[in-house]
PQR file with spaces between the fields and no chain letter, atoms N, CA, C, O and H, PARSE charges and radii, in Angstrom:
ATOM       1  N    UNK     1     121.675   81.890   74.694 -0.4000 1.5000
ATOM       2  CA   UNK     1     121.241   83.257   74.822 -0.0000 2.0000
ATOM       3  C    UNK     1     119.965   83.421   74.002  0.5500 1.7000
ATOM       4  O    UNK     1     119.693   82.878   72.931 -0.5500 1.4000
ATOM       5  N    UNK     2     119.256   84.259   74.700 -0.4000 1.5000
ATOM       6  CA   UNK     2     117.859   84.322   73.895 -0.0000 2.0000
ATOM       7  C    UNK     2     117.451   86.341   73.829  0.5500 1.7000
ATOM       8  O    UNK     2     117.922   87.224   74.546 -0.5500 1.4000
ATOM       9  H    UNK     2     119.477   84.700   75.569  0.4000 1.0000
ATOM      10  N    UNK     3     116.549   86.445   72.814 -0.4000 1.5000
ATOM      11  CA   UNK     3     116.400   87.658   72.324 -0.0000 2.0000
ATOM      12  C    UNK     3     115.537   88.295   73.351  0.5500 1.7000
ATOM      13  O    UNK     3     116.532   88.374   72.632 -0.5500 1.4000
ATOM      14  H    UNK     3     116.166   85.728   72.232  0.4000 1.0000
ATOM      15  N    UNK     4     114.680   88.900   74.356 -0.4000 1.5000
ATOM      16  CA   UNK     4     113.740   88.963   75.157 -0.0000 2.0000
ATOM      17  C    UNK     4     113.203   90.305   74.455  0.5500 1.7000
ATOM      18  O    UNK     4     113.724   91.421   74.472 -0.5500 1.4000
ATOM      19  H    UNK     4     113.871   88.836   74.941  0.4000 1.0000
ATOM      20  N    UNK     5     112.038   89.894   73.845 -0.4000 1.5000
ATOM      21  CA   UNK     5     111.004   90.844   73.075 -0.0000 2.0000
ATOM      22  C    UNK     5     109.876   91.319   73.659  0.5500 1.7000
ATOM      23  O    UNK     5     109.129   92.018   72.973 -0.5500 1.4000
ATOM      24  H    UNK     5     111.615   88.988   73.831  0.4000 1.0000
ATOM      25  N    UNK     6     109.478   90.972   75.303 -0.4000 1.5000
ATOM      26  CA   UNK     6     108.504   91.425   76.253 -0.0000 2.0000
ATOM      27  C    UNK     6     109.359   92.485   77.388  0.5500 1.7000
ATOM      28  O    UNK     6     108.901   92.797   78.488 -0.5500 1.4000
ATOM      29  H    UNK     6     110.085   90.404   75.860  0.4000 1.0000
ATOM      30  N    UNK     7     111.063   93.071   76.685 -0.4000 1.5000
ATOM      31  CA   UNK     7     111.994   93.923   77.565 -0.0000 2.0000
ATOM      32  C    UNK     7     112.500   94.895   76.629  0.5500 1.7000
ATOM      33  O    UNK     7     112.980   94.715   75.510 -0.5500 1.4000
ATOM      34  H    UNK     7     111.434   92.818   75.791  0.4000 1.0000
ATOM      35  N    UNK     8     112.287   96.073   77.351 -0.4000 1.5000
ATOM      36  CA   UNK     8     112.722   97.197   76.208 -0.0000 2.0000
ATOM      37  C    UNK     8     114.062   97.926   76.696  0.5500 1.7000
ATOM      38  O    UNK     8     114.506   99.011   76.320 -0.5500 1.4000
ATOM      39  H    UNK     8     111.896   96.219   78.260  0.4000 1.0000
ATOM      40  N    UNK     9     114.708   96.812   77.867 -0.4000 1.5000
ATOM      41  CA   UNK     9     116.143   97.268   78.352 -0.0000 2.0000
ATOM      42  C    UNK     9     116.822   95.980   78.180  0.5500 1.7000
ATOM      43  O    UNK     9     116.007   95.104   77.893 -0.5500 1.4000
ATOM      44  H    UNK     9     114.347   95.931   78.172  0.4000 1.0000
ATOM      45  N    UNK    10     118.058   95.550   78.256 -0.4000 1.5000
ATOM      46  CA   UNK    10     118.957   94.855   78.653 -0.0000 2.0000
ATOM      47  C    UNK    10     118.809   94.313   80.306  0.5500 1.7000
ATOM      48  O    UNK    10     117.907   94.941   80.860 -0.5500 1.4000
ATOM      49  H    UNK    10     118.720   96.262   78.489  0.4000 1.0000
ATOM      50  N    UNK    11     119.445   93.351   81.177 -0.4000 1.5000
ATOM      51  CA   UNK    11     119.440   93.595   82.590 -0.0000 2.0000
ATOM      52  C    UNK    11     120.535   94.065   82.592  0.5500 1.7000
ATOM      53  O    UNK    11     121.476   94.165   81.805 -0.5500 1.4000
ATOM      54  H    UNK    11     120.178   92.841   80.728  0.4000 1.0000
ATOM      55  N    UNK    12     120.249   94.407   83.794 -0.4000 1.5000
ATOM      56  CA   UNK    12     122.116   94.994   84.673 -0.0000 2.0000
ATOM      57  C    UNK    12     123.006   94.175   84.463  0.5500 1.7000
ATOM      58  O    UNK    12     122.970   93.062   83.938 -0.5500 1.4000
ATOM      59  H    UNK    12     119.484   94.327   84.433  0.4000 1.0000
ATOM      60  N    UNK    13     124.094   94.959   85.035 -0.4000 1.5000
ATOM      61  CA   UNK    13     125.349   94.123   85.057 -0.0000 2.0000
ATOM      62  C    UNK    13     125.817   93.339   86.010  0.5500 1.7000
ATOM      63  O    UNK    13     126.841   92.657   85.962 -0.5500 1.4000
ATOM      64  H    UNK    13     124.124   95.863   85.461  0.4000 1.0000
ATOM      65  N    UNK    14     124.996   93.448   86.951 -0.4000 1.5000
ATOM      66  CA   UNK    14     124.310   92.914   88.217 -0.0000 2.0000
ATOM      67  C    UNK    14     123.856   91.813   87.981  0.5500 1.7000
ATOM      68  O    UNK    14     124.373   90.838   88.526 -0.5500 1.4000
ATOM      69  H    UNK    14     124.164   94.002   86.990  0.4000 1.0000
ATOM      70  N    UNK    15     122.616   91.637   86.984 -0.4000 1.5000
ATOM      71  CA   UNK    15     121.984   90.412   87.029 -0.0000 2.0000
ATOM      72  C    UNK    15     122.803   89.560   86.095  0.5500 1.7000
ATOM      73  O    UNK    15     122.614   88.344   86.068 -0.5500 1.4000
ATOM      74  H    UNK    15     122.196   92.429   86.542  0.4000 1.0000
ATOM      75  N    UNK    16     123.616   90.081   85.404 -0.4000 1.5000
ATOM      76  CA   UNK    16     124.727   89.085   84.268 -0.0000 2.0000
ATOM      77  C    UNK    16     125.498   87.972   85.161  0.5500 1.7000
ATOM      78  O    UNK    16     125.418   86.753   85.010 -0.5500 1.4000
ATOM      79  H    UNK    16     123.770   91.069   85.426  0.4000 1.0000
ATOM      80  N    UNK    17     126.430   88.828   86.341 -0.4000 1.5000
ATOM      81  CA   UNK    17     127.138   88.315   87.001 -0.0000 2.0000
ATOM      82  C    UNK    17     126.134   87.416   88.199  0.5500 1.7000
ATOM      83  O    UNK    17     126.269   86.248   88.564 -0.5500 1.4000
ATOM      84  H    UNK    17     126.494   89.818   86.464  0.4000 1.0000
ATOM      85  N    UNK    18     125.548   88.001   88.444 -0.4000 1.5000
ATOM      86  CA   UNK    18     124.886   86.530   89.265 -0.0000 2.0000
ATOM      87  C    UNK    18     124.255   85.686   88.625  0.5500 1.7000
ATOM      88  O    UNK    18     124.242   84.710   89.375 -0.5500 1.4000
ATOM      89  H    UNK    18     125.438   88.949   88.148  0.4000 1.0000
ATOM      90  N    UNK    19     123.592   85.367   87.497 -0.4000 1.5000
ATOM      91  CA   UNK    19     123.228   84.435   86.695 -0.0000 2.0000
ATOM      92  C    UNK    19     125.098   83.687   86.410  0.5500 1.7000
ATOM      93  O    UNK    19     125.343   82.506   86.660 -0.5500 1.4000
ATOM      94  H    UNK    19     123.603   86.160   86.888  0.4000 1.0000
ATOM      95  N    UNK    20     125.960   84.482   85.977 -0.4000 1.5000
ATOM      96  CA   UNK    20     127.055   83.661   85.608 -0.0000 2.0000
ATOM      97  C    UNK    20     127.401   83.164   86.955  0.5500 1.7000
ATOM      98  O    UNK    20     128.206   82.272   86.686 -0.5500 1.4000
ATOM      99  H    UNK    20     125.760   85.441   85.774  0.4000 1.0000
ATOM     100  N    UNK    21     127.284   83.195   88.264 -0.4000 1.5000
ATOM     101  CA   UNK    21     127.621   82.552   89.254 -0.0000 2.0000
ATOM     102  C    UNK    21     127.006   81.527   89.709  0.5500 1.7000
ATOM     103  O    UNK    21     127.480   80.643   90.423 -0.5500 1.4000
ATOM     104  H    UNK    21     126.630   83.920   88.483  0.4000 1.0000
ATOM     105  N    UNK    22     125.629   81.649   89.193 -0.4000 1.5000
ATOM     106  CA   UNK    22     125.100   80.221   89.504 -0.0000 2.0000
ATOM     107  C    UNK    22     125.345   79.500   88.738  0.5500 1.7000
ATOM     108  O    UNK    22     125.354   78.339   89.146 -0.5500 1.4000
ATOM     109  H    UNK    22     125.244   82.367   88.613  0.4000 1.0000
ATOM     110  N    UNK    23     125.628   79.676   87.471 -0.4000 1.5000
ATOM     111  CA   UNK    23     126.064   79.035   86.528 -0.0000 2.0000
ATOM     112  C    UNK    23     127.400   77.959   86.853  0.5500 1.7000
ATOM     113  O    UNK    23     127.402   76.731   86.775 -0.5500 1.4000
ATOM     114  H    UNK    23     125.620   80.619   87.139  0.4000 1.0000
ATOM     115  N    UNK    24     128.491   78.864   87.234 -0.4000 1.5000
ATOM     116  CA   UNK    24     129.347   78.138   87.817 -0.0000 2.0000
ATOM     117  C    UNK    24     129.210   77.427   89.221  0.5500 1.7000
ATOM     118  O    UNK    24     130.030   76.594   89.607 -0.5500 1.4000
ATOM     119  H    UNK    24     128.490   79.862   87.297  0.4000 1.0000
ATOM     120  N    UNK    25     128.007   77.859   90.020 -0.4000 1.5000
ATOM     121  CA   UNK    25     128.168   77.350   91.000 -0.0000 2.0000
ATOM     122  C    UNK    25     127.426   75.722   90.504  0.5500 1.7000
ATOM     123  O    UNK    25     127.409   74.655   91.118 -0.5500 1.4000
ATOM     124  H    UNK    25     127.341   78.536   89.706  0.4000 1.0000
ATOM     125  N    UNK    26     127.026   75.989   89.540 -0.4000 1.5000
ATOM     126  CA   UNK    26     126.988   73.740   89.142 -0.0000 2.0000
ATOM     127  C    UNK    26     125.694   73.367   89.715  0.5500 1.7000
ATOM     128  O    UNK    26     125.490   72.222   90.117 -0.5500 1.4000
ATOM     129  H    UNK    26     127.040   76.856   89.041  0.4000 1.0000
ATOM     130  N    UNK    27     124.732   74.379   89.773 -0.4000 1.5000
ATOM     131  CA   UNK    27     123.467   73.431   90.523 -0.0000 2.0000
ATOM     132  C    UNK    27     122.782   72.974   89.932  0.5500 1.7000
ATOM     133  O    UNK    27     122.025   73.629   89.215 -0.5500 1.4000
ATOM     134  H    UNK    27     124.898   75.310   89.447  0.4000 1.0000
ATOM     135  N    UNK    28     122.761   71.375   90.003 -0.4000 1.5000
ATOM     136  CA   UNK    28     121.807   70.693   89.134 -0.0000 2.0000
ATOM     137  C    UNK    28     120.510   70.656   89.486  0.5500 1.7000
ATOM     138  O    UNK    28     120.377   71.104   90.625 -0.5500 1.4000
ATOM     139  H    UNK    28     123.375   70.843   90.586  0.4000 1.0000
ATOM     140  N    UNK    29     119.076   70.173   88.796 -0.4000 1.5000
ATOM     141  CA   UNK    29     118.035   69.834   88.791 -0.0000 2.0000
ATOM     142  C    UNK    29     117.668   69.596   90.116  0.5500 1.7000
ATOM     143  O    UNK    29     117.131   70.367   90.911 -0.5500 1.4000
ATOM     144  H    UNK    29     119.184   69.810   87.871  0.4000 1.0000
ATOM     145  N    UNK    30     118.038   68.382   90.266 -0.4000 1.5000
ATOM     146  CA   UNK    30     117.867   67.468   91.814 -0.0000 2.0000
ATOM     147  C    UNK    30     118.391   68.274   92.742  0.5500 1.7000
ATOM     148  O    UNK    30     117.634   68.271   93.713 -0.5500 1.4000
ATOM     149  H    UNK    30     118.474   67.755   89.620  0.4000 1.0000
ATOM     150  N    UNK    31     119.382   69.011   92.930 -0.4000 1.5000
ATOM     151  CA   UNK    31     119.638   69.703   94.079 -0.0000 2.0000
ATOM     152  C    UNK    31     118.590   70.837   94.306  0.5500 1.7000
ATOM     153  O    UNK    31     117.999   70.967   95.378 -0.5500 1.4000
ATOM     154  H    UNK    31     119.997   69.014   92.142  0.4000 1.0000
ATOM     155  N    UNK    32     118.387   71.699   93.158 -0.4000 1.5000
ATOM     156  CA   UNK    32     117.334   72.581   93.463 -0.0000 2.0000
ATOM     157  C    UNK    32     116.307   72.059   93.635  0.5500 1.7000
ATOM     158  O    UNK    32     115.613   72.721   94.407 -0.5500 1.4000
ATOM     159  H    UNK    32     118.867   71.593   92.287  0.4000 1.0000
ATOM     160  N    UNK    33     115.755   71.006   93.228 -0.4000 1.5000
ATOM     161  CA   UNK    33     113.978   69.907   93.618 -0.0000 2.0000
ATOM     162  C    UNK    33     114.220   69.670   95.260  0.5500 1.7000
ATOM     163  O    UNK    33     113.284   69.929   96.017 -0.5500 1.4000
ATOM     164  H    UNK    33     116.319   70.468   92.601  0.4000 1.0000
ATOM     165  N    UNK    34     115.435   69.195   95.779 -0.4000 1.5000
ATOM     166  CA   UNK    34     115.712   69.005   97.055 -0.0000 2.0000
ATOM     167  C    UNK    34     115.477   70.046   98.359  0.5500 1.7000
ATOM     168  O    UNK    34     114.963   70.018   99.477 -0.5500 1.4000
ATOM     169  H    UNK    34     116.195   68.984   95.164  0.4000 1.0000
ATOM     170  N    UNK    35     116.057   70.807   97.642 -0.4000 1.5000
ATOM     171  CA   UNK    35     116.052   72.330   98.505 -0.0000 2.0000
ATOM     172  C    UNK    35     114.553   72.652   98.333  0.5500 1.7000
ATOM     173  O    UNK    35     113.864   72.723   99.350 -0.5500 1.4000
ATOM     174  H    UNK    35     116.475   70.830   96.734  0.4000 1.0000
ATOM     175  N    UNK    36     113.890   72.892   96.886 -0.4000 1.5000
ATOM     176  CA   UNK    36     112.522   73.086   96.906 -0.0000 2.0000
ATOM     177  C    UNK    36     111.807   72.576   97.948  0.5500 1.7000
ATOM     178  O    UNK    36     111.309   73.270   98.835 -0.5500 1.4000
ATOM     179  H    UNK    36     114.450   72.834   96.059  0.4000 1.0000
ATOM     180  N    UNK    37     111.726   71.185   97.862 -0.4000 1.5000
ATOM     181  CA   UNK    37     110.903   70.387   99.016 -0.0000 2.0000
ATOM     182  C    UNK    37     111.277   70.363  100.314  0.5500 1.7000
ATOM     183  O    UNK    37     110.471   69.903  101.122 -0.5500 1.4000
ATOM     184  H    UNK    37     112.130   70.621   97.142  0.4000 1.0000
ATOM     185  N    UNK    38     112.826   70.946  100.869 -0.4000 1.5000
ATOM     186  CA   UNK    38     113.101   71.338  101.926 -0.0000 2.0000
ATOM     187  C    UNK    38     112.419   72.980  102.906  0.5500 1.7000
ATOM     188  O    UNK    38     112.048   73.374  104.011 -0.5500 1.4000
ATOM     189  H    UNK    38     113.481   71.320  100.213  0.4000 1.0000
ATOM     190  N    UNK    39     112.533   73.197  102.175 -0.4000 1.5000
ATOM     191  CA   UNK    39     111.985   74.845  102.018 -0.0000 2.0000
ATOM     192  C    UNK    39     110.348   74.821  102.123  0.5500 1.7000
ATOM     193  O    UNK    39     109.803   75.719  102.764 -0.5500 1.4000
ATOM     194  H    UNK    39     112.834   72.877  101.277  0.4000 1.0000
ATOM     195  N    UNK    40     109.559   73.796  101.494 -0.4000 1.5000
ATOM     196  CA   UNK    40     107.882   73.846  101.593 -0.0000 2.0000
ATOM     197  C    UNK    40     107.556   73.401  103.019  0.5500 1.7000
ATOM     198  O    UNK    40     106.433   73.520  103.508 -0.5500 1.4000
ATOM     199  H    UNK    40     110.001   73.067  100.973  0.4000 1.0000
ATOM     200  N    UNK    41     109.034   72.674  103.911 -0.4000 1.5000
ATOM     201  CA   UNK    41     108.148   71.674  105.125 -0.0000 2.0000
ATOM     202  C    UNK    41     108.567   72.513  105.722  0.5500 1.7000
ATOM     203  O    UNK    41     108.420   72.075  106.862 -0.5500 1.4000
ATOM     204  H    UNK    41     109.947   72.577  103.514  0.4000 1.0000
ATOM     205  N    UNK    42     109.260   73.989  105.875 -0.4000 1.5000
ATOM     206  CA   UNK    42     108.900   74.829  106.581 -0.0000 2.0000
ATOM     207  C    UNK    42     107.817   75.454  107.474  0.5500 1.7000
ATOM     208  O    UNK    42     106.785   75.282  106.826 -0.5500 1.4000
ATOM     209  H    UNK    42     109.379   74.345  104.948  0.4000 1.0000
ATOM     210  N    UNK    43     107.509   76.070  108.583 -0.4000 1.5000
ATOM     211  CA   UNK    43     105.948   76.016  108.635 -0.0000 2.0000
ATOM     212  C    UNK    43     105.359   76.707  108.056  0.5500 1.7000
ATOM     213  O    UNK    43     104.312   76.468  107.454 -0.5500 1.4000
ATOM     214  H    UNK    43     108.348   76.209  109.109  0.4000 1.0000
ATOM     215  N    UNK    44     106.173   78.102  108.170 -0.4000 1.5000
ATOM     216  CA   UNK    44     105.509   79.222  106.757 -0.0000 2.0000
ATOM     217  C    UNK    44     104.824   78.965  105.844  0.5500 1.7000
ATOM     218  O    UNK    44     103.732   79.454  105.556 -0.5500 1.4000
ATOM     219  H    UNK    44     107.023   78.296  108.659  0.4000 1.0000
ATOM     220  N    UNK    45     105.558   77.988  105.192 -0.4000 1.5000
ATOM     221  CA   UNK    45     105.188   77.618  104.147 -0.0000 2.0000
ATOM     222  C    UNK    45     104.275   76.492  104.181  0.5500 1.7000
ATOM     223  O    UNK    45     103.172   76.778  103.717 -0.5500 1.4000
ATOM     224  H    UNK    45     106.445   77.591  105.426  0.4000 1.0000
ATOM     225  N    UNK    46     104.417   75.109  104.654 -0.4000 1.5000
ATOM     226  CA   UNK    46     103.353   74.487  104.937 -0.0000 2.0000
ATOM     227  C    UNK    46     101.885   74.572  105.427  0.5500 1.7000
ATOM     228  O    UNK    46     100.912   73.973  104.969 -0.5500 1.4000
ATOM     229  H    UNK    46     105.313   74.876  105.032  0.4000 1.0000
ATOM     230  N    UNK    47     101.944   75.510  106.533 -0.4000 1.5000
ATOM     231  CA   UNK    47     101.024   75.984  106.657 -0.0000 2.0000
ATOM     232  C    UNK    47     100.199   76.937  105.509  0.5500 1.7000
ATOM     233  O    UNK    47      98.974   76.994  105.622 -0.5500 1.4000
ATOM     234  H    UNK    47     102.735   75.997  106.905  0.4000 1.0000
ATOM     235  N    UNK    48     100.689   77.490  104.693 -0.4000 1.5000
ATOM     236  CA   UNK    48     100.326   78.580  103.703 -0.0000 2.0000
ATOM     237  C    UNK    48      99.793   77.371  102.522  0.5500 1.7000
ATOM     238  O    UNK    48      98.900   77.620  101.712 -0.5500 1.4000
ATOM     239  H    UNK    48     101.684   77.444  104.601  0.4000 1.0000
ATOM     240  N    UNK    49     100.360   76.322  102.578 -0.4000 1.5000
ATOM     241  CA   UNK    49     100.145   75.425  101.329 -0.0000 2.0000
ATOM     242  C    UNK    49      99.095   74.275  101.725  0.5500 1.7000
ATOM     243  O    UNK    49      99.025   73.374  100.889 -0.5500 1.4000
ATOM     244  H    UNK    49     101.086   76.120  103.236  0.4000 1.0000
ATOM     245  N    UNK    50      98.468   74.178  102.576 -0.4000 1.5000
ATOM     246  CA   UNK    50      97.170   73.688  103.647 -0.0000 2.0000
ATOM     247  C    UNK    50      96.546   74.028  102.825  0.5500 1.7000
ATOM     248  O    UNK    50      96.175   73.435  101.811 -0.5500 1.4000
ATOM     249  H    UNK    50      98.525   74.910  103.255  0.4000 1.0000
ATOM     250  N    UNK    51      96.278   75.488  103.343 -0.4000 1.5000
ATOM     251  CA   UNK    51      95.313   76.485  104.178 -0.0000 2.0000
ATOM     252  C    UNK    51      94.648   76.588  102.265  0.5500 1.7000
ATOM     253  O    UNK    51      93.464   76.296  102.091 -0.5500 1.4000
ATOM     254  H    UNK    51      96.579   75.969  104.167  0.4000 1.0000
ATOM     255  N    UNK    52      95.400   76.948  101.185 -0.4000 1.5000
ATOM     256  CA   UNK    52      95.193   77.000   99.787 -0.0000 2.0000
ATOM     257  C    UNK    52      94.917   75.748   99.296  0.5500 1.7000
ATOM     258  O    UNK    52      94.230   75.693   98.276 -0.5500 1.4000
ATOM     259  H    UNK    52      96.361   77.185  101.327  0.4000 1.0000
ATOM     260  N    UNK    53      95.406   74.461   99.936 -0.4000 1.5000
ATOM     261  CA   UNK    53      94.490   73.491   99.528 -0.0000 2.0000
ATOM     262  C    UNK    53      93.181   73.087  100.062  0.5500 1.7000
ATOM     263  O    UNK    53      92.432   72.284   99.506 -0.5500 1.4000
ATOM     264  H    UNK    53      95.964   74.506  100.765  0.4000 1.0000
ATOM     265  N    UNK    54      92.933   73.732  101.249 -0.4000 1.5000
ATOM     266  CA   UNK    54      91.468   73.535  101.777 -0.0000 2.0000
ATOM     267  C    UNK    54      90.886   74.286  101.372  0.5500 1.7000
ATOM     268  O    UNK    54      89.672   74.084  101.403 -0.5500 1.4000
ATOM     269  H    UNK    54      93.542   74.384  101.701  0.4000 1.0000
ATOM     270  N    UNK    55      91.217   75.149  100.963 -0.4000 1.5000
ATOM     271  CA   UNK    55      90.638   76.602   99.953 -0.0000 2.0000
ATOM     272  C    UNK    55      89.908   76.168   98.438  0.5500 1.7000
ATOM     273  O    UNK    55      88.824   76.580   98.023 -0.5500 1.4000
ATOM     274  H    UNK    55      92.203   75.312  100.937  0.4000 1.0000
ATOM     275  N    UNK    56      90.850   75.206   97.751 -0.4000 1.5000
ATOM     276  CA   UNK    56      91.096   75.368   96.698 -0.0000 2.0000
ATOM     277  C    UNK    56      90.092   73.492   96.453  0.5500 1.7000
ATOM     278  O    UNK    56      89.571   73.013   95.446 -0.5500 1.4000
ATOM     279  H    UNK    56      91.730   74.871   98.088  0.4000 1.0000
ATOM     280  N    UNK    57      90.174   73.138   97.371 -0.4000 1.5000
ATOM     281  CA   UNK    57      88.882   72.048   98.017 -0.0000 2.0000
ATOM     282  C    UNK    57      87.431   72.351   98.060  0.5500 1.7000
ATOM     283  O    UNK    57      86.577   71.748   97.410 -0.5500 1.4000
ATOM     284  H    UNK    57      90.598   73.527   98.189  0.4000 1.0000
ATOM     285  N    UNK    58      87.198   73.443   98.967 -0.4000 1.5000
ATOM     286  CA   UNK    58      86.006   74.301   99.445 -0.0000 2.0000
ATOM     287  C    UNK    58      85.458   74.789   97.925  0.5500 1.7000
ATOM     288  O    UNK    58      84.248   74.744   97.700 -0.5500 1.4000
ATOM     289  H    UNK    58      87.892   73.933   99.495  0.4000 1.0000
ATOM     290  N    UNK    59      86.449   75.281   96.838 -0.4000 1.5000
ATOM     291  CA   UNK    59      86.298   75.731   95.505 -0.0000 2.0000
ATOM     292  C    UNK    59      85.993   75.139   94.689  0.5500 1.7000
ATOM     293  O    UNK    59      85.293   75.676   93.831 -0.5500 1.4000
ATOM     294  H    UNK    59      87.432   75.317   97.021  0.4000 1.0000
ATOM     295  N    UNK    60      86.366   73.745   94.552 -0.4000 1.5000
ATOM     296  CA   UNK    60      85.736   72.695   93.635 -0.0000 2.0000
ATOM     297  C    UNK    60      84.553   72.143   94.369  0.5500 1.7000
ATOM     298  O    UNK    60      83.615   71.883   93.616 -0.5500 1.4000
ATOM     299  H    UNK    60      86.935   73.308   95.250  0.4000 1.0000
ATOM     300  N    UNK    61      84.387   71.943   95.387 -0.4000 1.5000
ATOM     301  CA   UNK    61      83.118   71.517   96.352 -0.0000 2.0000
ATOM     302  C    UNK    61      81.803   72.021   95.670  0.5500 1.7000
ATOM     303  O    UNK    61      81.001   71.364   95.007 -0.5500 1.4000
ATOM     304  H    UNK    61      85.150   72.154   95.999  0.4000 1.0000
ATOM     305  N    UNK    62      81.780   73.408   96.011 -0.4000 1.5000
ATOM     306  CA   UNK    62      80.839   74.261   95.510 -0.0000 2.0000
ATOM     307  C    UNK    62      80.287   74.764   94.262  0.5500 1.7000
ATOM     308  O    UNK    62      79.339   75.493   93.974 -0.5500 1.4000
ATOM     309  H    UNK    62      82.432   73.942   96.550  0.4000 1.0000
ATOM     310  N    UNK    63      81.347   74.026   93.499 -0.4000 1.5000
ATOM     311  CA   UNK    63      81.004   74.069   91.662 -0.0000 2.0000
ATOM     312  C    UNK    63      79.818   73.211   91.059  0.5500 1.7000
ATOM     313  O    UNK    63      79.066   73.483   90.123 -0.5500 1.4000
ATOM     314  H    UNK    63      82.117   73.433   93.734  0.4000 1.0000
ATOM     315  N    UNK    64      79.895   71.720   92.147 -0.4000 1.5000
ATOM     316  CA   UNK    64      79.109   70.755   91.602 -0.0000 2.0000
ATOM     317  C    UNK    64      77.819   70.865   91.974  0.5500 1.7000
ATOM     318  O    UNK    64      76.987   70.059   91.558 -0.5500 1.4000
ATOM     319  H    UNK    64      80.506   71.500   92.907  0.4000 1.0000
């Protein structure tokens, strides 16, 4: 448990119980990295993660 000094409330009782459910639901590291990288080869998302690297290409291009 940690003190949160950038919150001038508590969370809900809402967010207690679903943090304690993932908790129990046991998800390790690797399963969430798995799902992560499942979730990016989406096209939504792939496409969105292109389009910001040709962007972000075009951006260093033009610096030099």
């Amino acid at each position: 448990m940690r003190v949160r000094l950038d919150k001038g409330t508590p969370n809900e009782f809402n967010t207690y119980r679903k943090v304690m459910r993932s908790i129990k639901d046991n998800i390790t590291e690797d399963i969430l990295l798995n799902e992560i990288n499942e979730i990016i080869r989406l096209p939504m998302y792939a496409d969105r993660i292109q389009n910001e690297s040709k962007a972000h290409q075009h951006n260093s291009s033009r610096r030099r």
